[in-house]
Wavefront OBJ file of the C-alpha trace (Angstrom):
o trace
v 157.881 90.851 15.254
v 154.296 90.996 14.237
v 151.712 92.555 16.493
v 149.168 90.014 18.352
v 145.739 90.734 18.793
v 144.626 91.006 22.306
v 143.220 88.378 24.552
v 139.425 88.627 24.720
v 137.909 86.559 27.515
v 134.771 84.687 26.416
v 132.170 82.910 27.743
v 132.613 79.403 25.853
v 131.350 76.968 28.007
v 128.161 78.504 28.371
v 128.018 78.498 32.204
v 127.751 82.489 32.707
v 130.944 82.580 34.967
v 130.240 79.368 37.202
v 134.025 78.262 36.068
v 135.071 81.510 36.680
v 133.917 81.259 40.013
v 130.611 82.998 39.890
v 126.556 81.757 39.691
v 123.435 82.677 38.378
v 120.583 81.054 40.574
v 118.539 83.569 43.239
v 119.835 84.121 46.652
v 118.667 84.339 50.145
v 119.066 85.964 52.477
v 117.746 89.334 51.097
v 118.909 93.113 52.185
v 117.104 94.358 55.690
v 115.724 97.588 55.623
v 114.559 99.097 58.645
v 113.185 102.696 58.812
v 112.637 104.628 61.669
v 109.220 104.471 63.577
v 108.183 101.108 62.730
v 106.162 99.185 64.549
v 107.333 95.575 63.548
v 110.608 94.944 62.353
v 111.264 93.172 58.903
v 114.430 90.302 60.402
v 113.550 87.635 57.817
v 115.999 86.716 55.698
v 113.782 85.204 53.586
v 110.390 82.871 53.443
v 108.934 79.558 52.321
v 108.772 80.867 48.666
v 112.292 82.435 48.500
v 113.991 79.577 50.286
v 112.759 77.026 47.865
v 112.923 79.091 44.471
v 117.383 79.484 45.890
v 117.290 75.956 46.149
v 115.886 74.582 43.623
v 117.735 77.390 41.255
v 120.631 75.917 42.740
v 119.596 72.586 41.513
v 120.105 73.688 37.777
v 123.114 76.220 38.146
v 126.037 75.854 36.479
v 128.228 76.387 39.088
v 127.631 73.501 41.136
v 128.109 71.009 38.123
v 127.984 67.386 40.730
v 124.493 68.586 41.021
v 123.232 69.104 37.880
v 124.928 65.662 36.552
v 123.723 63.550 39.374
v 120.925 61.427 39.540
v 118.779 60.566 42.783
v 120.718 57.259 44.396
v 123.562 57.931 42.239
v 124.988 60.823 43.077
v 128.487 60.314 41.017
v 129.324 62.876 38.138
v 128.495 61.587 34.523
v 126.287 58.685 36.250
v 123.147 59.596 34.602
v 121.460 62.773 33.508
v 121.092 64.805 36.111
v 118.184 66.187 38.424
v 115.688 67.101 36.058
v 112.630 66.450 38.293
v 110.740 69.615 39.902
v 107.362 67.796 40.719
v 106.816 67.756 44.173
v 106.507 63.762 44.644
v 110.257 63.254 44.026
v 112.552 62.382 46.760
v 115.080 65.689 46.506
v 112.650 67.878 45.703
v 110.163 67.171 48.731
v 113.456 67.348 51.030
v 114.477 70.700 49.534
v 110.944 71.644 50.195
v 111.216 70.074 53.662
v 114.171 72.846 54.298
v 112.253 75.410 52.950
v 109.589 75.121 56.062
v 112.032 74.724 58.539
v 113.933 78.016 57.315
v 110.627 79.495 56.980
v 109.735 78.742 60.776
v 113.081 79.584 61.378
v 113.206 82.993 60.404
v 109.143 83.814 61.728
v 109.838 82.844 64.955
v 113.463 84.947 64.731
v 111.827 87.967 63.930
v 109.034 87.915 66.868
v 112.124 87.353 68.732
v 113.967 91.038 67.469
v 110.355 92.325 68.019
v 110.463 91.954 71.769
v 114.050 93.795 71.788
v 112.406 96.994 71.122
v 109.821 99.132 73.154
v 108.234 100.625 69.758
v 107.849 96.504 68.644
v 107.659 95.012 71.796
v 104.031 93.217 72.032
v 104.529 91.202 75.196
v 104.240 93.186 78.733
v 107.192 91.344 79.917
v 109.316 92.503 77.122
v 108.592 95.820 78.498
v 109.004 95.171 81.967
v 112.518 94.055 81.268
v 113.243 96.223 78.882
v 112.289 98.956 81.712
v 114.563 97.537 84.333
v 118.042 98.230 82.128
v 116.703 102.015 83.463
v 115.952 101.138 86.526
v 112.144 101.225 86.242
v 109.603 99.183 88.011
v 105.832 99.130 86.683
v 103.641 99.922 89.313
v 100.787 97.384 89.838
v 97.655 97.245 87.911
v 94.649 98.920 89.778
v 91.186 97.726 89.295
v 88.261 100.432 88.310
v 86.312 101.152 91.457
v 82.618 102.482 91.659
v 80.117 103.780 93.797
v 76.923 101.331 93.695
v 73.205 102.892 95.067
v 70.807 99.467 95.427
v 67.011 100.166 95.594
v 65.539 97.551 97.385
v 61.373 96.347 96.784
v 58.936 97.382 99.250
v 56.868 94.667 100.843
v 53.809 96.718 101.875
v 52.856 93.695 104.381
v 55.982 92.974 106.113
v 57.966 95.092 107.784
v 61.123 96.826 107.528
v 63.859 93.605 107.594
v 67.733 93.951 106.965
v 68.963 92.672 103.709
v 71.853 91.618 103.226
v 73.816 91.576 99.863
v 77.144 89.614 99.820
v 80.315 90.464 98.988
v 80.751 89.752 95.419
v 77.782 90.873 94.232
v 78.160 91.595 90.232
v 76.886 94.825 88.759
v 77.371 95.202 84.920
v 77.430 99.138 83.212
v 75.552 100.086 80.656
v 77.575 101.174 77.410
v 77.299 105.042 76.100
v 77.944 103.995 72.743
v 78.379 101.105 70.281
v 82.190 101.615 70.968
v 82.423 100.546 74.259
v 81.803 97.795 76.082
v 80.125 96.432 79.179
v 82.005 96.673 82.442
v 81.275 93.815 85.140
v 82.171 95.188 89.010
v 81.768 93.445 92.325
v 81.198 94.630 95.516
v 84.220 93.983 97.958
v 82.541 93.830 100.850
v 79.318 92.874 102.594
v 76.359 95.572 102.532
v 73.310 95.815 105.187
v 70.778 97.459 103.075
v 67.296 98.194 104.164
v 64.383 99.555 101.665
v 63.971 102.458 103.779
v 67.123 103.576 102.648
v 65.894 104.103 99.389
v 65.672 107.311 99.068
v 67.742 108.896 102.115
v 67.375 112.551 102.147
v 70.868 114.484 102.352
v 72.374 115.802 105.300
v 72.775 119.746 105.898
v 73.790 119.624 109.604
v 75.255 117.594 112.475
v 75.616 118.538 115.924
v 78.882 120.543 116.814
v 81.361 120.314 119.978
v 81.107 124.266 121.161
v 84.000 125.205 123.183
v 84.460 128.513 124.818
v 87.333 129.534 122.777
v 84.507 128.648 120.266
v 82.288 131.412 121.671
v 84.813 133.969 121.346
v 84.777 133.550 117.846
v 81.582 132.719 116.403
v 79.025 135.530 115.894
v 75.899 132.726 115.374
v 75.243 129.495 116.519
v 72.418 127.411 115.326
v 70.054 125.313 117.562
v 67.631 122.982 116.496
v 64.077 123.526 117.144
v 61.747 126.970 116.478
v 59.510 126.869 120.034
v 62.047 128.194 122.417
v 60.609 131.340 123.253
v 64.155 133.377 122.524
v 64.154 137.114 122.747
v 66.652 139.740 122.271
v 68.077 140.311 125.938
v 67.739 137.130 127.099
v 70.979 134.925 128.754
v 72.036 131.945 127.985
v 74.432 130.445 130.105
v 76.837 127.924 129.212
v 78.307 125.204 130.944
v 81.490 122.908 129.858
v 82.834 119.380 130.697
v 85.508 118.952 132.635
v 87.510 119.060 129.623
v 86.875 122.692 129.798
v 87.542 122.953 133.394
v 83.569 123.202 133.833
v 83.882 126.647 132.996
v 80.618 128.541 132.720
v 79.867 131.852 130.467
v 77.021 133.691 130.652
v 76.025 135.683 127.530
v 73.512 138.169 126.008
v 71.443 137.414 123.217
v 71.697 139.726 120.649
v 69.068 138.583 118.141
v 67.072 135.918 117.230
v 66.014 134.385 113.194
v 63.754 131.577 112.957
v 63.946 129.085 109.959
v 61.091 127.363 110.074
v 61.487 125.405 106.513
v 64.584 123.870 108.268
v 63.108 123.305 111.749
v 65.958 125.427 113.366
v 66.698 128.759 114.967
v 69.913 130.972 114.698
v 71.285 132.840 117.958
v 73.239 135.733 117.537
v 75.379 136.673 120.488
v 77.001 139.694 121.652
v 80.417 140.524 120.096
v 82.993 141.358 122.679
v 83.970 145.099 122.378
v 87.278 145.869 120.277
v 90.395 146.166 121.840
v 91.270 149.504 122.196
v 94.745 151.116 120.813
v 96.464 151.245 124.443
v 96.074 147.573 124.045
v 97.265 146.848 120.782
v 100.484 149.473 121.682
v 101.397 147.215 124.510
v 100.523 144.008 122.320
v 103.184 145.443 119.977
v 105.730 145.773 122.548
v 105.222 142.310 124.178
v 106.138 140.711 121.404
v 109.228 142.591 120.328
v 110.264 142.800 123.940
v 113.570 140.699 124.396
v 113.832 138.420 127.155
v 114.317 139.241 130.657
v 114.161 135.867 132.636
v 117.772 134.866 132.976
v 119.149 131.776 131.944
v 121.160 130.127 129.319
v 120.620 132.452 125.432
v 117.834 130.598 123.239
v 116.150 128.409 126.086
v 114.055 130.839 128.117
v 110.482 129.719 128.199
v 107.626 131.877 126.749
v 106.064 134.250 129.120
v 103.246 136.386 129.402
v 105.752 139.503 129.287
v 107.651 137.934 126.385
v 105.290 135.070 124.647
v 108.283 134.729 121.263
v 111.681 133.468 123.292
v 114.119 134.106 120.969
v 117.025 130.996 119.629
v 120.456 132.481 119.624
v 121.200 133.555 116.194
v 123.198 137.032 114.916
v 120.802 137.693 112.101
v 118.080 137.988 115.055
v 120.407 140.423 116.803
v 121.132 142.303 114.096
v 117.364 143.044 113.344
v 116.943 143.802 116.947
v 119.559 146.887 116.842
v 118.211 147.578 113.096
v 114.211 147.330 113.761
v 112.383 146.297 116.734
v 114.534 148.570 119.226
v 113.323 152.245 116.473
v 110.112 150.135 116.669
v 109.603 150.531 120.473
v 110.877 153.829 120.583
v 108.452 155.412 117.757
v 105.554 153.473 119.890
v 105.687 155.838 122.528
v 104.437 158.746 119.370
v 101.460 156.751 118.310
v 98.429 158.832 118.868
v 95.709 156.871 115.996
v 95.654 153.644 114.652
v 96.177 154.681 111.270
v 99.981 155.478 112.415
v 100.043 152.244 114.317
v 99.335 150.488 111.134
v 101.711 152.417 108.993
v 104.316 152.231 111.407
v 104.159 148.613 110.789
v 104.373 148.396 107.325
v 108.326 148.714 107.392
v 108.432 145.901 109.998
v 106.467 143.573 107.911
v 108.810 144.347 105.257
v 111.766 143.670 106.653
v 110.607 140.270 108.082
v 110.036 139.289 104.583
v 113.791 139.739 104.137
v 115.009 137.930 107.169
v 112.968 134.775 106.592
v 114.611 134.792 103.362
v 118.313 135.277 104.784
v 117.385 132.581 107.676
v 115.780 129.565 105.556
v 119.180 127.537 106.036
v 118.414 127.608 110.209
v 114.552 126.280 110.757
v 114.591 127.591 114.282
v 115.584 131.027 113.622
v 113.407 131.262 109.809
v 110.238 130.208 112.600
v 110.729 132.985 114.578
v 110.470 135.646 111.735
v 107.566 133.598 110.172
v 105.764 133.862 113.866
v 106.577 137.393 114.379
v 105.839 138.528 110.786
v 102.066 136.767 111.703
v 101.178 138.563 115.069
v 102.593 141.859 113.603
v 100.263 141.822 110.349
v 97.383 140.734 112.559
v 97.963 143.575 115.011
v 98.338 145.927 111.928
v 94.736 144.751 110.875
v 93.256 145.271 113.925
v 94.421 148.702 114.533
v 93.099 149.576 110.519
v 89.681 148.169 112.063
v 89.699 150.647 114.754
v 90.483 153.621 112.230
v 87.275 155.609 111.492
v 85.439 155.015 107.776
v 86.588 157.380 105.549
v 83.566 159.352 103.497
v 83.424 158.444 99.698
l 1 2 3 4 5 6 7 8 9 10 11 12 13 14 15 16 17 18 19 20 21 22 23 24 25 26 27 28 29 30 31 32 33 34 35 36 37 38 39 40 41 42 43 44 45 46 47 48 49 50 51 52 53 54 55 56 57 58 59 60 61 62 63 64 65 66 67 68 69 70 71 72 73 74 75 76 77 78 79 80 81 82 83 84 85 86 87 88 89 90 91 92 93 94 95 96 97 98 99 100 101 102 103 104 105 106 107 108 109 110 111 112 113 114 115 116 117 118 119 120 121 122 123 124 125 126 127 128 129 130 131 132 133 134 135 136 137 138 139 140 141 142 143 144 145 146 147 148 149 150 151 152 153 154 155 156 157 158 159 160 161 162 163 164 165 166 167 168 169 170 171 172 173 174 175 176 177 178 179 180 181 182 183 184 185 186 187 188 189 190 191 192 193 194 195 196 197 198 199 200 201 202 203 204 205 206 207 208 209 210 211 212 213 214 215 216 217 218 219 220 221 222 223 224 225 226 227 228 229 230 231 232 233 234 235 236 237 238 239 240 241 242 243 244 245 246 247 248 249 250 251 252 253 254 255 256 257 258 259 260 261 262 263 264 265 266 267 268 269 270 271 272 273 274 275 276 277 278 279 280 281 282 283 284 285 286 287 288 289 290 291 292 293 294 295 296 297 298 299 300 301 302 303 304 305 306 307 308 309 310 311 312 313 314 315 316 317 318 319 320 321 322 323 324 325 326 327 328 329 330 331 332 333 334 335 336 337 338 339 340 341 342 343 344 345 346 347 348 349 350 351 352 353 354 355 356 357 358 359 360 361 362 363 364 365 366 367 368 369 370 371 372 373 374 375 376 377 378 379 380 381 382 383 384 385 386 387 388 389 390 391 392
């Protein structure tokens, strides 16, 4: 036996694989590539150019051999010599080129498509509106800019003072800032009643006021208009209300008198009532930490001047009854200044802080603490009012 040289495949028909089963003309599609963070998405799998360079390769490879031997109208192998004609006038090659465009249109129109799939590519606002509902959101309405307009109207010296009336709709165009921005056009949305005496309207400082006597009991001043009223310290001014106020009358001192004569008015100060004394902010104290003494069903006994705070039925109200307000009342009774009043209420306060906390699950009873926790501090205010001024 002799040895035999081995096989070497070789390429002798000159058709670089095309028997073998593979080509050598250019392809489309091409590879996709789509990074992160884009803005527009590259879809195409290919263009005019690339479509019509693969087919006309594909003219000329050697892998599709009927092609190459065929002539236009005779399309049989070894009929002729082939399709050797590129120039655009011939037959084949203006219909390759005709499939060139329509895979060209194809493909733009394919990737505007993938664009709207995507709210980083997305260019049309219903894209995004649908894209929004597969979350459940639900744009709200667009709102149009809104303004505040001031017309100045001409003065017609010889005529005078007529109503003007400038319809709704009424354009008004703003004046840029800069070259970068642009002119805005507004219209008015209703009609306006203008007058050229309103011009320049002068701003208003005051307005009349609705006094009431639980008015009077707080307010130190009150301001009247005029300066020639003849008002001196000592004098009474007595003060009579509607019906609404029962046509109750008060009759009060005046305590001083300032004249503003730039502003055409004059400010009345009146008496303040005299502080309450700390008797009366002891018994203050125990009216509203008193439990209730009109009988009837826990929780629905009506405020009364003995016990203004009805309680609601509730343990953690009981509890601070045995645990605060009952030492409360008993340590009132050893109040002598109303320095100790208002340290004696510190721990109080305190401990209301803690029960609104621990009662914020039951409205009713967290109410009571809040209401209680506000007359106590204000009674604890009071009494530091009545303490005498320390010296520096």
């Amino acid at each position: 036996m002799t040895d035999t040289d081995p096989i070497t495949a070789t390429d002798e028909c000159g058709c670089g694989g095309a028997c073998r089963g593979g080509h050598d003309e250019r392809l489309a599609p091409a590879p996709l590539h789509n990074p992160p963070g884009r803005t527009a998405l590259d879809y195409r799998v290919g263009e005019y150019g690339s479509f019509q360079a693969a087919l006309l390769d594909r003219l000329a490879s050697p892998a599709y051999p009927a092609l190459s031997e065929a002539t236009w109208g005779s399309p049989r192998p070894g009929a002729g010599g082939g399709l050797t004609v590129r120039t655009p006038d011939d037959p084949a090659i203006g219909l390759l080129d005709a499939a060139a465009v329509l895979g060209d249109l194809l493909t733009f129109h394919s990737e505007r498509i993938a664009d709207e799939a995507y709210i980083r590519t997305a260019n049309e606002h219903r894209s995004l509106v649908l894209l929004g509902r597969l979350v459940g959101h639900r744009p709200r309405p667009g709102v149009a800019a809104a303004t505040h307009l001031a017309y100045t109207l001409e003065r017609d010296p010889r005529a005078e003072t007529l109503p003007v009336v400038i319809p709704r709709g009424a354009r008004s165009h703003s004046v840029p800032a800069s070259a970068d921005e642009e002119s805005l056009t507004f219209e008015t949305a209703r009609d306006l009643t203008a007058r050229w005496d309103f011009n320049e309207l002068k701003v208003r400082r005051r307005r009349p006021s609705l006094v009431t006597p639980q008015d009077l009991e707080r307010r130190s001043e009150l301001f009247v208009e005029g300066t020639a009223n003849s008002l001196q310290t000592g004098d009474q001014l007595l003060f009579v209300f509607g019906e609404q106020a029962g046509g109750e009358r008060m009759l009060l001192p005046v305590a001083r008198t300032r004249t503003d004569r730039e502003d055409g008015i004059t400010a009345i100060s009146l008496a303040r009532s005299a502080p309450p004394t700390l008797k009366e902010l002891i018994d203050e104290v125990r009216r509203w930490t008193a439990e209730p003494t009109v009988p009837g069903e826990p929780g629905e006994e009506p405020p009364t001047p003995e016990v203004p705070g009805p309680r609601p039925v509730s343990r953690l109200i009981e509890d601070f009854e045995d645990q605060v307000l009952e030492p409360l009342r008993a340590d009132l009774d050893e109040v002598r200044t109303p320095e100790r009043l208002a340290a004696r209420l510190a721990e109080p306060l305190a401990r209301l802080g803690e029960a609104q906390a621990l009662a914020a699950p039951y409205d009713d009873v967290a109410a009571w603490f809040e209401q209680l926790e506000a007359v106590l501090a204000e009674l604890a205010e009071r009494a530091l009012e009545l303490a005498p001024a320390q010296p520096q």
